[in-house]
N, C-alpha and C positions, 0 to 999 in steps of 0.2 A: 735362022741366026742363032748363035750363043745367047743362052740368057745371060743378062745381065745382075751380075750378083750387087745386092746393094746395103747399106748398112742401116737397119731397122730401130736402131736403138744401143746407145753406148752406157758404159757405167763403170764403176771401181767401187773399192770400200780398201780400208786399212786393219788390221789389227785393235785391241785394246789399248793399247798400252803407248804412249807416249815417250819418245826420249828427247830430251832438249840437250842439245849438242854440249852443252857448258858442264851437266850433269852427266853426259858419259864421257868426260875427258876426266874429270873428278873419281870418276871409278875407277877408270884405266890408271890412272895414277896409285888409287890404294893397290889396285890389283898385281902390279906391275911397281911397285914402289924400288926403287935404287937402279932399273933400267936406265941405261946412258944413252939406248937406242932410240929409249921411246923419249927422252928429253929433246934428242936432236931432232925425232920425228913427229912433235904437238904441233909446229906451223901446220901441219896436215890438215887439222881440224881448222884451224881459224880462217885457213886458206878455200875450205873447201865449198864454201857457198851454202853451207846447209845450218840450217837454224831447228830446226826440230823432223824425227824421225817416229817409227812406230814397230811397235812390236810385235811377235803374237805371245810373247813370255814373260813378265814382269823384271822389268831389271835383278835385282836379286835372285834370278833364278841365275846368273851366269857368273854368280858368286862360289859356287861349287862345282865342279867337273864333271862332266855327264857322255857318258860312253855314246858311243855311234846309237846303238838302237835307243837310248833316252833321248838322243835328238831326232831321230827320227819319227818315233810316236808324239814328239812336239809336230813335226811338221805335217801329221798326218791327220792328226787333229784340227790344227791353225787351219792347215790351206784346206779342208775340206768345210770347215764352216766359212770361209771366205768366197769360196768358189759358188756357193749357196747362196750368201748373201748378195752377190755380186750377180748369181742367176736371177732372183727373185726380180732385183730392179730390175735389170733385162727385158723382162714379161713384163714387170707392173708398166712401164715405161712405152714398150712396141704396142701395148693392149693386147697382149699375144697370153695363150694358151698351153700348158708345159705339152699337151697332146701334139701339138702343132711342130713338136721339134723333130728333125729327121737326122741329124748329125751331132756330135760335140765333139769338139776340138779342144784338147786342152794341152797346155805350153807349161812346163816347169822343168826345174832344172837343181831345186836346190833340195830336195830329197828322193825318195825311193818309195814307187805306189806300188806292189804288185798283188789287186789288181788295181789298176790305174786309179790315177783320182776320177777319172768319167765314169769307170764303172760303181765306184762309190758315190758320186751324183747320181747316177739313175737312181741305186736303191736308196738313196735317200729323199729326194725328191720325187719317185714313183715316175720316171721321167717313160717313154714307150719302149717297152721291152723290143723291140722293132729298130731302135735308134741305132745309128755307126755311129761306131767310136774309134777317135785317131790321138791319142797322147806320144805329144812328143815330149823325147826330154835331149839334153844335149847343146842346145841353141845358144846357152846364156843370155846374153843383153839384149842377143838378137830376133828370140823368141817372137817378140810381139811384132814386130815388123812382117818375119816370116811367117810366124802363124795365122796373120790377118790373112795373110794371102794364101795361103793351105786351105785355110778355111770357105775364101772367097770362091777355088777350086772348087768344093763338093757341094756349093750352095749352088753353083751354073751345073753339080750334075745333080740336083734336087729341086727342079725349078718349081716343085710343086709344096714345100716343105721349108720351115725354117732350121737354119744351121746354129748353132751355139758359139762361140769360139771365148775360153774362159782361159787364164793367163795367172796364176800366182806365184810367189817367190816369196820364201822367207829367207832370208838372205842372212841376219841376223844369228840364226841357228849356228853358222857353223863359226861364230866367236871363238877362238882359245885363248883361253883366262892367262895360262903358262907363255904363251907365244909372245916372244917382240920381234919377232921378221918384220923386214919393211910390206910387205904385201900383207900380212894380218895387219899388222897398224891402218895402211892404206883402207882395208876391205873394213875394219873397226870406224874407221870416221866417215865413210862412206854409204854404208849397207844400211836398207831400212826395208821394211815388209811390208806385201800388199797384194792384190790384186784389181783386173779388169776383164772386160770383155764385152764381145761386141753377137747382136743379135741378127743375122743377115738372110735374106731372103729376097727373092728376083720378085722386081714389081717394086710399087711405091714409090715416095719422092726422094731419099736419104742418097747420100752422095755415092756414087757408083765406082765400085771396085775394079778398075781395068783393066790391073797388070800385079804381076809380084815378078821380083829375079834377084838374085845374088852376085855376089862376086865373093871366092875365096881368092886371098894374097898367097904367093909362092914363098914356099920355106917360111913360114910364122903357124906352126903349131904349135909353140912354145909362149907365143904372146897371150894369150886369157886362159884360164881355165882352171878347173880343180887339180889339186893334190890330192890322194887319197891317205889319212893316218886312221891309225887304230882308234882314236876319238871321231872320224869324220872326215867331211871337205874340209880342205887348206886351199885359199884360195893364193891364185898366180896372176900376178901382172910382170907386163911388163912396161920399164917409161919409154919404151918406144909409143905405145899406142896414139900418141898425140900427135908425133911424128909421120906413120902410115896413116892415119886420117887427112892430114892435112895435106901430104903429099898426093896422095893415092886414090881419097873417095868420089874428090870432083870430077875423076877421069871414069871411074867406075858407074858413077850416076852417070854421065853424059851417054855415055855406052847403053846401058839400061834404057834412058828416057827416048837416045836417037834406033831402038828398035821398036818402039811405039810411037815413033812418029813423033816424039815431044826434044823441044830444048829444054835446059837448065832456067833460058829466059820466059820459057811457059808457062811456069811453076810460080804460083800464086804466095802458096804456105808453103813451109819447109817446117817439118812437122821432124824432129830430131831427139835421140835418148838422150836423156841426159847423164850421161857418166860419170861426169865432175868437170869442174870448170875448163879444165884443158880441152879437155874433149867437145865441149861446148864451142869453145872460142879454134877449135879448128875445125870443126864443120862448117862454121861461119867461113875461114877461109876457104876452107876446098869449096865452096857453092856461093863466094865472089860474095860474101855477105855483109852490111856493116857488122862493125863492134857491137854488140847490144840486140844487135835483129832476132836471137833468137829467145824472146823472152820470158815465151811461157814455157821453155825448154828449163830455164832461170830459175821459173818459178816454183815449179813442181821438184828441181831440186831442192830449194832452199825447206821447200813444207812437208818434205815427203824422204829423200834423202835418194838414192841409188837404189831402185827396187827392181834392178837388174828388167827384164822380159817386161815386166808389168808397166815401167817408167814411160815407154813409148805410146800408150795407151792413154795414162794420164794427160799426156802432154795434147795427144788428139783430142781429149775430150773439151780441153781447155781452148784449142784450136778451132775444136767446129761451133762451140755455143759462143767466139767471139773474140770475148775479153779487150784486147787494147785497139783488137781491130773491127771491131764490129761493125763499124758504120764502113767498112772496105770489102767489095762485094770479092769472090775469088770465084776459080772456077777448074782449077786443079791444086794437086793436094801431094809430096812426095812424101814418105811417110819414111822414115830411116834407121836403123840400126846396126850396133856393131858387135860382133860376140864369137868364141870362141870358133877358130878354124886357121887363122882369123877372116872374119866373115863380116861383110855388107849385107843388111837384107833392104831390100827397097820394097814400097807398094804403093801403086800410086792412083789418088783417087782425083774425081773429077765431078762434075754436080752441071745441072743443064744453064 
């Protein structure tokens, strides 16, 4: 039989740096001072469900203009002590050994590693010269969904070894100070920095990874994703995306869940990114949910903010240790995201 890959131990961390939503609307305002774009576009912030964000930069650092490679050595910096951080609990957390690791998986999308950020983890954690290494980038929001399940992939082909799978996003970084587009505004009240990641290994009790699959939408390349300018990413929305969620992902999960033999009515937790409120409140409808069901989806926005790839991860963690439902036993898990393609990733977990 296939082994079964299973999850040994979950974790995150954030940044230094704190933003409270009321005090980066206050900046954007000096920064941006006589914009008519950005007056008609502040509902944004009030609207967006998010109360405090984090950074890996100190606000005032986005008080002055900073060329592609000045952001990029921010982000090479930031997300390689976060990916560390977020390693160490990993270990300290499974009781696990860094010897004991046979894979890393790492998911980012909002800078440029080359060589990757895993290979910057080995030689700074001394991790076994021996290890595979798989960095994706490309995914966006979708990263964590899909990377849990990449990852789940080469822990069923290491059954004897633990897999890593670490996840950051500085999102933050690619701010322009000059820009009022509605999509920097949108991606300014939105974007906050962080990472996760999950410790997985065949054997043990920790809920079992059965399945990953996608769905990419026909004709929407143009729905998420980066710009490229001579300062950096320029991030892309579009206001469809609440629209293709709502229409489109309940049919895509059904698809997914009925070639593993599950309904939508199977499904315990609904473990969702959180993107922003719309995006929220139509997941709920594409998967027949009440208003408010999805609430640690809620929660992790409001304290944490859109931390793209990494958001989906937070929201599991908050999912498996309980919270509003803890005394409610479950027994499967769909894990969900959406990002650039435009793309579904699903993964779905299950526990005895």
């Amino acid at each position: 039989m296939r082994p079964t890959p299973r999850l040994a131990a979950l974790a995150t961390a954030v940044p230094p740096y704190p933003l409270d939503q009321d005090v980066v609307v206050a900046r954007l305002q000096e920064l941006l001072r006589g914009s008519a774009r950005l007056d008609r576009l502040l509902p944004v912030f009030a609207n967006s469900g998010i109360r405090r964000r984090y950074s890996a930069v100190p606000l005032d650092w986005f008080d002055r203009p900073h060329s592609w490679p000045d952001r990029n050595r921010a982000y090479l910096a930031g997300a390689l002590d976060l990916i560390e951080a977020v390693t160490r609990r990993l270990l300290d957390r499974a009781g696990a050994a860094a010897d004991e690791i046979g894979a890393v998986v790492t998911v980012s999308t909002t800078g440029i590693a080359t060589p990757s950020l895993d290979a910057l983890l080995v030689e700074r954690m001394r991790l076994p010269r021996t290890v595979q290494r798989l960095p994706i980038f490309g995914l966006g929001c979708a990263g964590g969904a899909i990377g849990l399940a990449r990852a789940a992939a080469m822990a069923a082909s290491l059954p004897d070894r633990a897999v890593l799978f670490v996840v950051v996003e500085l999102c933050t970084l690619a701010f322009r100070r000059y820009d009022d587009g509605k999509s920097d505004i949108v991606a300014t009240a939105l974007f906050g920095d962080g990472a996760a990641g999950a410790l997985l290994r065949c054997g043990g009790s920790g809920p079992a990874i059965v399945a990953g699959g996608e769905y990419t939408w026909p004709d929407s390349l143009g729905v998420m994703g980066w710009d490229i300018g001579e300062d950096g990413f320029k991030a892309v929305f579009s206001r469809d995306i609440p629209r293709l969620v709502a229409a489109g992902l309940g049919q895509a999960a059904r698809e997914f869940l009925g070639r593993h033999g599950c309904t939508l009515g199977d499904i315990d937790r609904f473990v969702c990114h959180p993107g922003g409120p719309k995006v929220i409140e139509a997941c709920e409808e594409a998967f027949g949910l009440a208003c408010g069901s999805l609430g640690e989806a809620r929660l992790v926005l409001s304290e944490f903010g859109n931390m793209s790839a990494a958001s989906v991860m937070f929201v599991l963690e908050r999912v498996l240790a309980g919270g509003r439902t803890a005394d409610q036993p479950w027994r499967r898990a769909l894990v969900t995201a959406l990002g650039p393609g435009f793309t579904a990733g699903f993964t779905l977990l299950s526990r005895p």
